[in-house]
Phi, psi and omega in degrees: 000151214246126166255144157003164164251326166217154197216112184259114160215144173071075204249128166225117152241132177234133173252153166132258193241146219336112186290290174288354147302334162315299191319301178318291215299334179289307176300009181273327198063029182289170178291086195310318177311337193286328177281337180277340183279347184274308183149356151267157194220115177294098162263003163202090181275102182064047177274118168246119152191158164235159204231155217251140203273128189105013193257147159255128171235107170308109202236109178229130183189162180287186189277129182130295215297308173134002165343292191286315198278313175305307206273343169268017157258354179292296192291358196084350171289345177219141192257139168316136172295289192249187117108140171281171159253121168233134161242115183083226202251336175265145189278122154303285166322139207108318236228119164303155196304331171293313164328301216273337168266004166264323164276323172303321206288306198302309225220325202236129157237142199229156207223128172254189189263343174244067132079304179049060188260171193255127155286333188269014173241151165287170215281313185289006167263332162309298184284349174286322181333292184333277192314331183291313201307326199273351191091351166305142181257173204319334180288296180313306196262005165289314190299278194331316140332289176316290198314315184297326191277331160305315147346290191255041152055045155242039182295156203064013198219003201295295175326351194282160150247164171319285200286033132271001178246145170295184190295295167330328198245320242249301191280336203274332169294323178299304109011262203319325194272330171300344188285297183342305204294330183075017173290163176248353159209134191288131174227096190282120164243098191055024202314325188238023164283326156317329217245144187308140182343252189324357189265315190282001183257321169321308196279339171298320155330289209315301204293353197263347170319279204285291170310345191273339194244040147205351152073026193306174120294106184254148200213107195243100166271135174220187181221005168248139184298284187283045138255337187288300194278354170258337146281296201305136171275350176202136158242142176247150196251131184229144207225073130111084169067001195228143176276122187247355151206169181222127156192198194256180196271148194246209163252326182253155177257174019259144168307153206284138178147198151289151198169149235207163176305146185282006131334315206285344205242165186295332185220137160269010182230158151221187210270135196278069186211154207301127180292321209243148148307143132267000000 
């Protein structure tokens, strides 16, 4: 049996005042709203799902939805009120602080929406930052760098600083220090909403590219449909904290899958066209 690459199950964060008493009251079935009139705010209520290694999988919602706040409990960055994380065979939730930097260091890399580039290193000290963080050394994780940036069509470009590169070569660095690292799963948060159409539709090629020839487990968060039905191998659609379907991407919505009323979802139409390149 295949375990998960990655596996969410029953996940709740609530920020404000005693938080797992919010958790009772929601399984319970109050409201969020009834929890923002108490002085808390439900930002991911009872979220499940897994995503299978080598899948690219989608988490699509409006501004709101509670997106951003899940992915940053797949990594540790923000700890769950309730409910696990397990990446791979390992349990997140838990893990003392050398553990959760040892499967991040290990297992998860992550491309964020604005670059989160280092200004003051050149663009191959950018994509080497992982592979450092980690203790490789300096030669093994320059090459290693080089090749990845090569990868994502920045040859020439290792010596540069960030503010010589565009929006476009900026996020493609970005890429590159997730590849370098060798994780077995990616984690995209709004990775090409920054970026101008046609620059973003380029990196959605890339990345499908790049998967098809690495085989990553991607955990991708957007807020576009059709970004959603053109990359994703699954999507789960999320709503004021809550995943209200998870399926694959169709041609017609609502997507072939588990699903919920078509109220539920942020758009009841989408576009009638093939989600993936061949």
């Amino acid at each position: 049996m295949n375990v998960p690459a990655v596996q969410v199950d029953g996940l709740f964060k609530v920020f404000g005042r005693r938080p797992e008493d919010a958790v009772a009251r929601l399984r319970e079935g109050a409201s969020a709203a009834e929890l923002r009139a108490d002085g808390s705010t439900a930002a991911v209520i009872d979220a499940g799902f897994s995503a299978e290694p080598g899948e690219i999988f989608v988490v699509m919602g409006l501004s709101g939805s509670g997106k951003s706040t899940l992915i940053r409990m797949l990594n540790g960055l923000l700890t769950p009120t309730a409910g696990r994380v397990h990446i791979g065979d390992t349990e997140l939730t838990g893990l003392d602080p050398a553990g959760l930097r040892r499967v991040r260091q290990e297992h998860i890399s992550m491309v964020f929406q604005h670059f989160a580039l280092l200004p003051h290193r050149t663009v191959v000290e950018n994509a080497a930052y992982a592979l450092e963080v980690r203790g490789v050394e300096r030669r093994t994780r320059l090459a290693a760098a080089r090749e990845a940036l090569d990868l994502v069509g920045l040859q020439g470009w290792a010596d540069h600083r960030p503010d010589e590169l565009s929006g476009g070569m900026q996020q493609r660095v970005g890429l590159a220090r997730a590849l370098a690292a060798e994780t077995d799963v990616l984690l995209m948060d709004e990775a090409f909403s920054a970026l101008d159409p046609l620059i973003r539709r380029e990196m959605q090629d890339q990345l499908l590219e790049l998967q098809r020839r690495f085989g990553k487990t991607i955990v991708f968060i957007t807020h576009d449909l059709n970004e959603a039905m053109r990359i994703g191998d699954r999507i789960a659609v999320m709503r004021d904290g809550r995943i209200v379907r998870t399926g694959t991407p169709g041609r017609s919505w609502p997507i072939r899958g588990t699903s919920t009323s078509p109220a539920s979802s942020p758009t009841s139409t989408a576009p009638a066209s093939s989600p993936r390149p061949t």
